[in-house]
Structures are given as structure tokens and as C-alpha cells.
N, C-alpha and C positions, 0 to 999 in steps of 0.2 A: 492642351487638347490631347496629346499624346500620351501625357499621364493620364487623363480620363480614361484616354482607350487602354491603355496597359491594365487596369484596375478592372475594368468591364470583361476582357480577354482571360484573368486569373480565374485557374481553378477554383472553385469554390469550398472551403474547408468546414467541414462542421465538427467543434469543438464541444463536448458534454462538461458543462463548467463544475467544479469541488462543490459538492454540498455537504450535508449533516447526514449523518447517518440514520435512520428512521429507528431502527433499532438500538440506538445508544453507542457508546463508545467502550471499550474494554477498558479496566484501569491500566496502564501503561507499568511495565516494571520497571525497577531502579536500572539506571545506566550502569556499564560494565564498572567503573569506576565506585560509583556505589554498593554495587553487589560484590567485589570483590579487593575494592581497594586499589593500594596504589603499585603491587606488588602486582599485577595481572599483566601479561606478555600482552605486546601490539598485535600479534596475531588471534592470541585470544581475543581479547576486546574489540578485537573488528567481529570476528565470528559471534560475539556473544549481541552485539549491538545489531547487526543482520537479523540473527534469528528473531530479538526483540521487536522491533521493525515488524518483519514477516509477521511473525503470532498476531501480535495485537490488529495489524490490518486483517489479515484472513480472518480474525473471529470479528472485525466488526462489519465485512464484507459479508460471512457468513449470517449474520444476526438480521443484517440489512437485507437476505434473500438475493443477493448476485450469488451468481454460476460460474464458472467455468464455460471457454472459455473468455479471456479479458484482455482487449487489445492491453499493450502496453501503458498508452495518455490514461486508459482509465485505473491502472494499477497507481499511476505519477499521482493522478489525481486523490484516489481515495489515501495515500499517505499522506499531500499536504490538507488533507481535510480533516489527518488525525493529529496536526500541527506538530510531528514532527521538523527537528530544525534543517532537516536535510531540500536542497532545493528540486534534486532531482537522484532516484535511487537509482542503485547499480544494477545490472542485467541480473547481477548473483541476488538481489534483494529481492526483484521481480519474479525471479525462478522461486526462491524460499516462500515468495508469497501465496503463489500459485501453486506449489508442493502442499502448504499448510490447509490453501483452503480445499485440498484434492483430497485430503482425507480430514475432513470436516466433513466434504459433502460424501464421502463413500462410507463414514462410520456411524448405522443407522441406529446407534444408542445417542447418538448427540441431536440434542432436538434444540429448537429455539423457544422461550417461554416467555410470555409477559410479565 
């Protein structure tokens, strides 16, 4: 009984579940590794695989018609719905994403087409 009541007392959370992007996905670029080999610094290939991350979510956020602003769960969400292998991005990834699509939506040559 007391778990009952414990469960009935919880806040209630509302969770906007991963879906598919309405507008398509961007093609994803090659991993740091790929684009530059085996000779690329760990500091580069973090930065280069951040930025990849960012881009390809922002333009398919962008495509998909979301704004600015985006709590964080929904930025978590739209990258594991771009099936990236990461389980949960970094603050820095979150930031780049949100930088990316802040001039997406502020650069009024960039339009969305069918």
C-alpha cells in the first residue's frame, strides 16, 4: 500500500518520446577517423566529431521546422533519433547544436524545400 501511495504522490513527468524527423535526415559525414585518418590528434577528433553531431542534428531540426529555444531531453532526443552511437551528448554538443541551428534560423537565404 505504501508503494501505491508513494507512486500516486510522484510528480508527474512528461517525456516527448524520439521520433523521425518529418523532413528527412541529413546525410551524416564521415567520422573524424575517416575524414582524416589515423594521424588526427584526440583533441581534434573530439572537436571534429562534436561539430559532426551538431551540424547534421541542427539541419535536420531545422528541416523538421523546431526553433529555438530547446529544453535539453529534446536536443538528447533528436540525436538518438539521428541514431547516433552516443547515449547521451555533452553540454559542449548541446551548445554546438543550438549555436548551429541559431544561425540556420537567423540566415534568411537558407530555406527548407521539398
Amino acid at each position: 500500500m505504501l508503494r501505491t501511495l508513494h507512486r500516486a504522490l510522484r510528480t508527474a513527468r512528461l517525456r516527448i518520446p524520439a521520433r523521425r524527423f518529418t523532413a528527412g535526415i541529413a546525410a551524416l559525414p564521415p567520422t573524424a577517423r575517416e575524414a582524416f585518418g589515423t594521424e588526427v590528434s584526440a583533441e581534434e577528433a573530439v572537436a571534429y566529431n562534436r561539430s559532426r553531431v551538431a551540424t547534421a542534428t541542427a539541419v535536420a531540426l531545422y528541416r523538421s521546422g523546431y526553433v529555438l529555444p530547446m529544453p535539453d531531453d529534446h536536443l538528447d532526443d533528436a540525436v538518438h533519433a539521428l541514431d547516433f552511437p552516443y547515449s547521451v551528448p555533452s553540454p559542449e554538443t548541446r551548445a554546438a547544436i543550438r549555436a548551429a541551428l541559431a544561425v540556420l534560423e537567423a540566415d534568411y537565404t537558407v530555406t527548407v524545400t521539398d
